[in-house]
MARBA-249279 format. One record per residue (C-alpha): residue number from 1; x, y, z; residue in one letter. Coordinates in Angstrom, 2 decimals, decimal comma, always signed. Example, Ala and Ser with C-alpha at 12.3 -4.5 7.8 and 13.67 -1.06 7.14 Angstrom:
BEGIN
PT   n       u       v       w res
PT   1  +12,30   -4,50   +7,80   A
PT   2  +13,67   -1,06   +7,14   S
This chain:
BEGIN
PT   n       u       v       w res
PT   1  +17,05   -8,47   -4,53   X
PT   2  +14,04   -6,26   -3,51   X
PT   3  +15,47   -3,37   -5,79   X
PT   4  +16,52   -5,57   -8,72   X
PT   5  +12,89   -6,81   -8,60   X
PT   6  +11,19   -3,81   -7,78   X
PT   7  +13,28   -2,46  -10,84   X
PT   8  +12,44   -4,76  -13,28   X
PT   9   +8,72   -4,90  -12,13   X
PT  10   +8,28   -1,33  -12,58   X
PT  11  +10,33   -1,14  -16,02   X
PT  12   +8,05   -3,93  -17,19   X
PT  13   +4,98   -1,61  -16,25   X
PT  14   +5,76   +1,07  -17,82   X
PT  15   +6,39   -0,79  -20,87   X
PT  16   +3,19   -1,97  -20,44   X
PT  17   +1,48   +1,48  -20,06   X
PT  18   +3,39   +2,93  -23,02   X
PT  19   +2,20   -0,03  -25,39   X
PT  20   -1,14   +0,58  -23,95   X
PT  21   -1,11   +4,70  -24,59   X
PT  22   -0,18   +4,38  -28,18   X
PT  23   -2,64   +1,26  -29,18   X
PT  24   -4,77   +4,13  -27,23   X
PT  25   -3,77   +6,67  -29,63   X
PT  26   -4,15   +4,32  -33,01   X
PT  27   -7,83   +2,88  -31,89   X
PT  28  -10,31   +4,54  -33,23   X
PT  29  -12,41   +4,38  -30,55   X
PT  30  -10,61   +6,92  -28,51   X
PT  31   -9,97   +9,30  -31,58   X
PT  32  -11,50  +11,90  -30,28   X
PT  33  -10,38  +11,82  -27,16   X
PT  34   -7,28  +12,70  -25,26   X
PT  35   -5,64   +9,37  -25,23   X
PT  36   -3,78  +10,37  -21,70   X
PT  37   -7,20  +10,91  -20,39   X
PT  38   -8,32   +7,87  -21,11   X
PT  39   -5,38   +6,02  -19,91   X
PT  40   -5,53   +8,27  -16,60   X
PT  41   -9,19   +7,31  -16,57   X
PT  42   -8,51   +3,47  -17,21   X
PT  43   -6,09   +3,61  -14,09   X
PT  44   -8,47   +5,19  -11,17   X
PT  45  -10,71   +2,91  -12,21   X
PT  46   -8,01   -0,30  -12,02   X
PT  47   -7,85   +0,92   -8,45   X
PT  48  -11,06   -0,20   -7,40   X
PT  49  -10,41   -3,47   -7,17   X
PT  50   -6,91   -3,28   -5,97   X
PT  51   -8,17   -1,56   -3,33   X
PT  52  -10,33   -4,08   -2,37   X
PT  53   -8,69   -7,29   -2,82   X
PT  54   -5,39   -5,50   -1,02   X
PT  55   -7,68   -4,84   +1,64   X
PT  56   -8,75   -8,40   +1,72   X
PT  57   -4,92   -9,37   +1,88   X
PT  58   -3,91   -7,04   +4,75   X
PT  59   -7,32   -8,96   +6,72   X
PT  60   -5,05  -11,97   +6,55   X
PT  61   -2,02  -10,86   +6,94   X
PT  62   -2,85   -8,11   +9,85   X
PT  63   -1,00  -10,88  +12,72   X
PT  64   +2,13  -10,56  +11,22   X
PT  65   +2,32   -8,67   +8,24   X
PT  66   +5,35   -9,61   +5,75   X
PT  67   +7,75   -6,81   +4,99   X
PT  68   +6,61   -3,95   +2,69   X
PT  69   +9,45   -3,82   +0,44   X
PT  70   +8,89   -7,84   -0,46   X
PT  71   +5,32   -6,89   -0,93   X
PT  72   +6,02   -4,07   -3,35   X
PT  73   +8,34   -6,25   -5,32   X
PT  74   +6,09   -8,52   -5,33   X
PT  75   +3,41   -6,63   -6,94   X
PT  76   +5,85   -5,07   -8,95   X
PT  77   +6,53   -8,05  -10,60   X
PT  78   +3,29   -9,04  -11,43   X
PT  79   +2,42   -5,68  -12,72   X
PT  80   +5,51   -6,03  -14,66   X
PT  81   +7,60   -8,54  -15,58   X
PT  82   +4,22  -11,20  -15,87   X
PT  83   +1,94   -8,69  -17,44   X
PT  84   +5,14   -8,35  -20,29   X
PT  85   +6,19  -12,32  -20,47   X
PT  86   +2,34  -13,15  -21,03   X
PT  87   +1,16  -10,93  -23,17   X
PT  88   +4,38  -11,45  -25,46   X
PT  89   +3,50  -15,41  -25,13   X
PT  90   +0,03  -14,75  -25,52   X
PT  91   +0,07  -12,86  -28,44   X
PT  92   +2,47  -14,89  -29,88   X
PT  93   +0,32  -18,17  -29,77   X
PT  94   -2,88  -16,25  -30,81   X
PT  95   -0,85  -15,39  -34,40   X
PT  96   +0,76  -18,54  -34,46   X
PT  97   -2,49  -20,32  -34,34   X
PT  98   -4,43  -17,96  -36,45   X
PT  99   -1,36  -18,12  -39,39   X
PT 100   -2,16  -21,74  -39,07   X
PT 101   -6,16  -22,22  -39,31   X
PT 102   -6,84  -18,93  -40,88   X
PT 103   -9,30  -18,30  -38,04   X
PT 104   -9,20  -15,32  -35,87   X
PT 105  -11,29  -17,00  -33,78   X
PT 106  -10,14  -19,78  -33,20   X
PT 107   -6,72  -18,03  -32,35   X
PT 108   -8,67  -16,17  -29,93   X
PT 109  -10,42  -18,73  -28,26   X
PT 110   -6,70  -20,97  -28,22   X
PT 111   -4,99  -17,83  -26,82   X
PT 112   -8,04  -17,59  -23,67   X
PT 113   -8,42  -20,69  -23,10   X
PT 114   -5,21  -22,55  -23,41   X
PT 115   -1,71  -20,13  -23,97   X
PT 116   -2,82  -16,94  -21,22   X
PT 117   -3,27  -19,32  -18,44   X
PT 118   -0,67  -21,36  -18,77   X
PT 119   +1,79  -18,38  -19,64   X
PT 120   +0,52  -16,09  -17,28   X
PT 121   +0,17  -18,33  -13,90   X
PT 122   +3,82  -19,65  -14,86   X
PT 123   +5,19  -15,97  -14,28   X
PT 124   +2,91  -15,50  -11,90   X
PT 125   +4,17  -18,42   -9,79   X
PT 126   +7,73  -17,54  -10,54   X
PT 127   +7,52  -14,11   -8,37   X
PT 128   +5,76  -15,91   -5,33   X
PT 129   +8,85  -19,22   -5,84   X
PT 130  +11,47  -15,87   -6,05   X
PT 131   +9,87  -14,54   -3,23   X
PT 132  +10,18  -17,99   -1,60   X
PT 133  +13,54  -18,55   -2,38   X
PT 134  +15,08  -15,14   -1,84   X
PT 135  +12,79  -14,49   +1,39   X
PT 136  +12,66  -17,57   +2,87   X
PT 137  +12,83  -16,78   +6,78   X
PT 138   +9,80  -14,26   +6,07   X
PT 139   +7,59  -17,40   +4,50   X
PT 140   +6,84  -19,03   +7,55   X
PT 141   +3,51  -21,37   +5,74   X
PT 142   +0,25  -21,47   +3,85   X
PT 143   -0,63  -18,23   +4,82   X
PT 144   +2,02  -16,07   +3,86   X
PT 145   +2,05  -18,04   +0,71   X
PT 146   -1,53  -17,12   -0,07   X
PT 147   -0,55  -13,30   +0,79   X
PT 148   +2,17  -13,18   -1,88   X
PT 149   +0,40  -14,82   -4,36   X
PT 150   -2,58  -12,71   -4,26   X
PT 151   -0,35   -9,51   -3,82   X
PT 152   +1,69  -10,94   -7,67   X
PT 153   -1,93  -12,08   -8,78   X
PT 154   -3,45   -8,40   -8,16   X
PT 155   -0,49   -6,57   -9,60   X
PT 156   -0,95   -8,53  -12,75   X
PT 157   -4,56   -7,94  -12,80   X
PT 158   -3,95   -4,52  -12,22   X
PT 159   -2,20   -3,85  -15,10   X
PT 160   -4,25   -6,42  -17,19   X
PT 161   -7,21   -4,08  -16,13   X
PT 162   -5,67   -1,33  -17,75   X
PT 163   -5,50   -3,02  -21,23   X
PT 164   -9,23   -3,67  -20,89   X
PT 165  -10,18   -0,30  -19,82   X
PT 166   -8,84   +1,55  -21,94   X
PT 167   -9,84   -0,90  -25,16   X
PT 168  -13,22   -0,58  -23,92   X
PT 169  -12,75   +3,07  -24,26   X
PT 170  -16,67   +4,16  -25,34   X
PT 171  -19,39   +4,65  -22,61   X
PT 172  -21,35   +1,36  -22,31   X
PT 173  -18,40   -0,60  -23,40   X
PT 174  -16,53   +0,70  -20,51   X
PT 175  -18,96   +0,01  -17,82   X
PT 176  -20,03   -3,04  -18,58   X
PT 177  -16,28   -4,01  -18,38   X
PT 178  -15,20   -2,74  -15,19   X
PT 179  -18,68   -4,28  -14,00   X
PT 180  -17,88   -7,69  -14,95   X
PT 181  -13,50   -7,25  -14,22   X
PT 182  -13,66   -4,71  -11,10   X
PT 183  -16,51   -5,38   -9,50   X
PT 184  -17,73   -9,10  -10,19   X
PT 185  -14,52  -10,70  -10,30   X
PT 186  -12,20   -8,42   -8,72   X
PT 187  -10,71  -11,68   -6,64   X
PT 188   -9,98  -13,95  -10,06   X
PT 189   -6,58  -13,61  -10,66   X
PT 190   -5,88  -13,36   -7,35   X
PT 191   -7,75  -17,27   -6,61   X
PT 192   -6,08  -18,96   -9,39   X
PT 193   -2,47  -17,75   -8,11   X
PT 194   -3,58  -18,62   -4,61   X
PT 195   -3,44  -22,38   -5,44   X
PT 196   +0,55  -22,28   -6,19   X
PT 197   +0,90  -19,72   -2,98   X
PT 198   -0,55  -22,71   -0,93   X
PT 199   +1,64  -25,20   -2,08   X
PT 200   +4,66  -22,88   -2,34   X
PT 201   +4,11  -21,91   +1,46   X
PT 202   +3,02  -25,70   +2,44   X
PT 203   +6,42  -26,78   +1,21   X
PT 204   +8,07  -24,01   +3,92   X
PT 205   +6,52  -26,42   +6,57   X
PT 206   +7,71  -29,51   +5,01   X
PT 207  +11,31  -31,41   +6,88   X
PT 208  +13,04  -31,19   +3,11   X
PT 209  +14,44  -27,84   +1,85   X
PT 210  +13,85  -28,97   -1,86   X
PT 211   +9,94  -29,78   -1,37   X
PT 212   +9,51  -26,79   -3,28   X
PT 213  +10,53  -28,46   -6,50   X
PT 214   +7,87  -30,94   -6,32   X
PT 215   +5,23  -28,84   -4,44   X
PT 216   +5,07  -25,77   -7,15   X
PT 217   +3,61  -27,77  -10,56   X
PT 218   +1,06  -29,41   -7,91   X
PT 219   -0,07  -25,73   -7,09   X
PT 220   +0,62  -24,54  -10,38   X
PT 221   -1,37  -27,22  -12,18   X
PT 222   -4,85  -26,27  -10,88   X
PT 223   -4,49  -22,53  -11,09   X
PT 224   -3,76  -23,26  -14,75   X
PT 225   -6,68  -25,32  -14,72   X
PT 226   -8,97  -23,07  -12,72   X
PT 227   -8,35  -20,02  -15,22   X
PT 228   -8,76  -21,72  -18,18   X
PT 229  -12,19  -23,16  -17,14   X
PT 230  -12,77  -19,36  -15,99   X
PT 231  -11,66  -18,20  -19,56   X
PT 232  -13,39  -21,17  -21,28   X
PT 233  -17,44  -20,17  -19,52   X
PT 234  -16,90  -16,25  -19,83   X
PT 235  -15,09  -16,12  -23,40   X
PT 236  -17,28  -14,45  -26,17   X
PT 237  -20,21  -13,47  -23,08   X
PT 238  -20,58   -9,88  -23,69   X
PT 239  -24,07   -9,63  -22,09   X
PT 240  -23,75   -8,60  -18,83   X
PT 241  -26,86  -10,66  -16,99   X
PT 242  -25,09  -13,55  -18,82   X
PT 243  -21,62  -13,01  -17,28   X
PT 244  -23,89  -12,40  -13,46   X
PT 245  -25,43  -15,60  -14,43   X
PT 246  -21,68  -17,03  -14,81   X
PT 247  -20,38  -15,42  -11,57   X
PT 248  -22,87  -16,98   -9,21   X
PT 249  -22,61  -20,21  -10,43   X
PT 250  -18,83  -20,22  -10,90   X
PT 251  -17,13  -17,64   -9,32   X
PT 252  -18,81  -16,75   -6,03   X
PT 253  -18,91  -20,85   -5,00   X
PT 254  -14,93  -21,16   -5,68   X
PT 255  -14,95  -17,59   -4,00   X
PT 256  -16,41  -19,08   -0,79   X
PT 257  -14,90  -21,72   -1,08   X
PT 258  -11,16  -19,97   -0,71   X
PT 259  -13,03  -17,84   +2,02   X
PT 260  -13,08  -21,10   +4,18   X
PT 261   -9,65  -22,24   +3,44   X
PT 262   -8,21  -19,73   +4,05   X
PT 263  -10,38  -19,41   +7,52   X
PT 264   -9,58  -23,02   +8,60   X
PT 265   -5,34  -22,15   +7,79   X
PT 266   -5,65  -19,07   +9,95   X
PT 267   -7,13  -20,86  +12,82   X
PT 268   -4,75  -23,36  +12,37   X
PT 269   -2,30  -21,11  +12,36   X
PT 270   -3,51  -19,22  +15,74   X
PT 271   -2,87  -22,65  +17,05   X
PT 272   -0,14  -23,36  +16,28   X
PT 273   +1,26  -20,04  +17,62   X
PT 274   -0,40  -21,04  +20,92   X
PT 275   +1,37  -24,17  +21,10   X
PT 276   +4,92  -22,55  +20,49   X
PT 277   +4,02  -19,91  +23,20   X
PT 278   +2,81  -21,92  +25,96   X
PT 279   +6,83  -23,06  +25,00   X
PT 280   +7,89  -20,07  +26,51   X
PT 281   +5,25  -20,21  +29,02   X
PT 282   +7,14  -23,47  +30,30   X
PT 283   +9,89  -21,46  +30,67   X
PT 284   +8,00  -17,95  +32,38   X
PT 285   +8,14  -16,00  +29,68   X
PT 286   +4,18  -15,70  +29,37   X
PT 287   +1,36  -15,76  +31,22   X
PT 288   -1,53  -17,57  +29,94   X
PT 289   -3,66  -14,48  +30,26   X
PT 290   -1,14  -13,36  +27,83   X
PT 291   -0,95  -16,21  +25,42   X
PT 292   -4,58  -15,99  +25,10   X
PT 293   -4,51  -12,27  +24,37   X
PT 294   -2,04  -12,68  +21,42   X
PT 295   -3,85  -15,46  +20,04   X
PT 296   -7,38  -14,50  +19,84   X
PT 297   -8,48  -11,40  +17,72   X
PT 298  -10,89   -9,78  +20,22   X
PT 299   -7,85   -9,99  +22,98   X
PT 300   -5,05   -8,20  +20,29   X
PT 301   -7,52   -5,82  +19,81   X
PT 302   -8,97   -5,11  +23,34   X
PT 303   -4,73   -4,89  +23,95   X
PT 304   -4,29   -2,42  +21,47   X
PT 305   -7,57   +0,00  +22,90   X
PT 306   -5,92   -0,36  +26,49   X
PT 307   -2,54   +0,65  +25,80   X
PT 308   -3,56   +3,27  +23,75   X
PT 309   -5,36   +5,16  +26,84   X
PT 310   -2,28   +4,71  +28,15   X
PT 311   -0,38   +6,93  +26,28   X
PT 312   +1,85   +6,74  +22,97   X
PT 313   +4,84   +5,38  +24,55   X
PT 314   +2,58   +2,31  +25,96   X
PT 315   +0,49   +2,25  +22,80   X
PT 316   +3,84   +1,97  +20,45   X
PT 317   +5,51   -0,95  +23,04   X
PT 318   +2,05   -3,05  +22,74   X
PT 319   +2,70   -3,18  +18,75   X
PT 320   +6,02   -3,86  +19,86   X
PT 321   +5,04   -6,80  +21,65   X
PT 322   +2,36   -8,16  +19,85   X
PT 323   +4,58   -8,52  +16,46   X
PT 324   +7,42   -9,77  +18,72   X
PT 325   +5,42  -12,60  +20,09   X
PT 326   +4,45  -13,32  +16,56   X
PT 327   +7,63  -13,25  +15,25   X
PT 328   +8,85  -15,50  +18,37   X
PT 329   +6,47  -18,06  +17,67   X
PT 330   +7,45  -17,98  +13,88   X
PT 331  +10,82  -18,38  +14,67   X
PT 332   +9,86  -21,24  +16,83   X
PT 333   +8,14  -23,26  +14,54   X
PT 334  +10,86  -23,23  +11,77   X
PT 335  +13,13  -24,99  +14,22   X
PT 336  +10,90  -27,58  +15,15   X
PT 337  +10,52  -27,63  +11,61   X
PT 338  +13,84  -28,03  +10,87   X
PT 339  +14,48  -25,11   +9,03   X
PT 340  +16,71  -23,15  +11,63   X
PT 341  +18,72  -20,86  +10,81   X
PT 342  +22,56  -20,21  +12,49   X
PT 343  +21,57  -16,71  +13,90   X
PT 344  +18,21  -18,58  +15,83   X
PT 345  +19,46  -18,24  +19,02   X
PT 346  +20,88  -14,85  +18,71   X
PT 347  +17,13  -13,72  +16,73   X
PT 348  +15,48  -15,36  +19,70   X
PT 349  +17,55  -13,82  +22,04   X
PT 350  +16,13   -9,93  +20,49   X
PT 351  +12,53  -10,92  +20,34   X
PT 352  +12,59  -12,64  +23,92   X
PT 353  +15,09   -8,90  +24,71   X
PT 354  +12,11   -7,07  +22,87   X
PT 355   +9,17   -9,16  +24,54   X
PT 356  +10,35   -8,13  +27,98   X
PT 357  +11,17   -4,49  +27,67   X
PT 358   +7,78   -3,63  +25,74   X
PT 359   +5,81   -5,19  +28,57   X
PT 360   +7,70   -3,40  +30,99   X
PT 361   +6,97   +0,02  +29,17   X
PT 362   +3,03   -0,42  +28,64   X
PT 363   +2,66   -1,82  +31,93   X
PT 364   +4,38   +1,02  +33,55   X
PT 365   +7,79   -0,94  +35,16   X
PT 366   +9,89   +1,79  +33,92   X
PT 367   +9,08   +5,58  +34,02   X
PT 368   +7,80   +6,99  +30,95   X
């Protein structure tokens, strides 16, 4: 599945860049210019928000980070596949509609406001319900929902940045759009997504296997919502104190107000992982000392700093068991949950194996 995806992710984008060289090469704009340096051009710059709002996800996901390969896919779809599907329904609705009035505008305005959100945070949500579906062990709540939908979200807007770039191909043209896409709203794309990532990964917590079905339109619904009202306010603002004007009254108070969700679910989450440990604590498998180190983000990281001056064998078994007590806990909460899977015992079995032999390595029980 991660291959097939990652395939037809990465197909899709270069579909995408190849449409995007040759309008390159046809625009006038860039006549002069070697279109595959302004594509090249278009891309570093795409990278400065990716950069950022990737670094944003990792911040979230640093506890117990979800597997790489999903994570590529996932992007890889959203680069891809999404970018493909909505610009194909986009620019299908923004003819239809202008065939019918006679009014570019108006097509334009129809295709903003109406046709690209709806079209693009339905593909959108379809890699995070794939990933939820395919992956489901790995998507353990809220959280990890939130992580895969920004990771689709970004992809998408990574490629979507692109397009922009390179149509805004002169000087001032080009700066005032990577002002107002890579540096003022760098986290849009990834906010409206995040509404069906919540739900998606809510529905992992829920007793019934199939909450899913009806837990996806009620996170899909206000993303579509959110980005059309996003589209609506900036459509046709060109002037860049304007669009500043925009993104403090509209962007940075939904902005914060993400920031504190997704606070509150992490806590909650740190909780919850304290209550499945003191579990095992019941049973001597922890120490409290211990539960409160893995729990709290100064004690992970004072961990980390001790085992290091310890040496690389001790420093490698502390990662070992940090993720291991994560993982345990995680595993832990899907039974109670309901959600166990046949192999539980046998997967708890390893972790508790994997728990006990790291802390015998960094705290020096065996020889090194």
């Amino acid at each position: 599945a991660t291959i097939v995806l990652s395939v037809l992710g990465g197909l899709g984008l270069l579909a995408m860049l190849v449409v995007v060289y040759f309008s390159a090469m046809e625009s006038s704009r860039v006549a002069t210019q070697e279109t595959w340096v302004v594509v090249v051009l278009a891309s570093v710059l795409a990278l400065i928000p990716l950069i950022i709002v990737l670094g944003a996800v990792w911040w979230i996901d640093r506890w117990e980070p979800e597997p790489p390969g999903v994570l590529a896919a996932a992007f890889l779809w959203g680069a891809g596949v999404a970018t493909v599907v909505s610009l194909v329904v986009s620019t299908s609705a923004s003819l239809l509609v202008a065939s019918s009035t006679g009014s570019p505008s108006r097509a334009q305005f129809f295709s903003a406001v109406v046709s690209a959100p709806i079209g693009e945070e339905s593909t959108k949500a379809l890699g995070v319900l794939i990933v939820f579906l395919v992956w489901r062990r790995t998507f353990n709540g809220p959280v990890d929902g939130i992580v895969y939908a920004c990771v689709v979200a970004e992809g998408f807007a990574f490629a979507e940045d692109i397009l922009y770039f390179v149509r805004s191909a002169s000087t001032i043209d080009l700066l005032i759009t990577f002002v107002m896409r890579g540096l003022l709203s760098p986290f849009a794309h990834p906010t409206f997504t995040a509404c069906t990532g919540l739900a998606i990964g809510a529905s992992a917590r829920m007793r019934s296997s199939l909450a899913w079905i009806w837990m996806t339109p009620l996170g899909l619904v206000p993303a579509i919502m959110l980005h059309a009202f996003w589209n609506g306010v900036v459509w046709g603002r060109d002037d860049i104190g304007q669009a500043f004007i925009l993104y403090l009254i509209v962007e940075v108070p939904l902005f914060i107000t993400w920031i504190g969700i997704v606070i509150w679910l992490r806590w909650s989450e740190r909780m919850t992982m304290r209550a499945r440990l003191y579990d095992y604590h019941r049973a001597g498998w922890y120490s409290p000392a211990e539960i409160t180190m893995l729990t709290t983000n100064s004690g992970r990281s004072a961990a980390r700093r001790w085992a290091r001056g310890r040496g690389p064998r001790a420093s490698d078994a502390m990662k070992v068991f940090l993720t291991s007590s994560s993982a345990l806990a995680q595993l832990r909460q899907r039974a109670i949950d309901g959600h166990a899977e046949v192999d539980f015992a046998v997967r708890e079995t390893s972790l508790l194996d994997a728990v006990s032999s790291s802390r015998r390595v960094f705290t020096g029980r065996i020889g090194s």
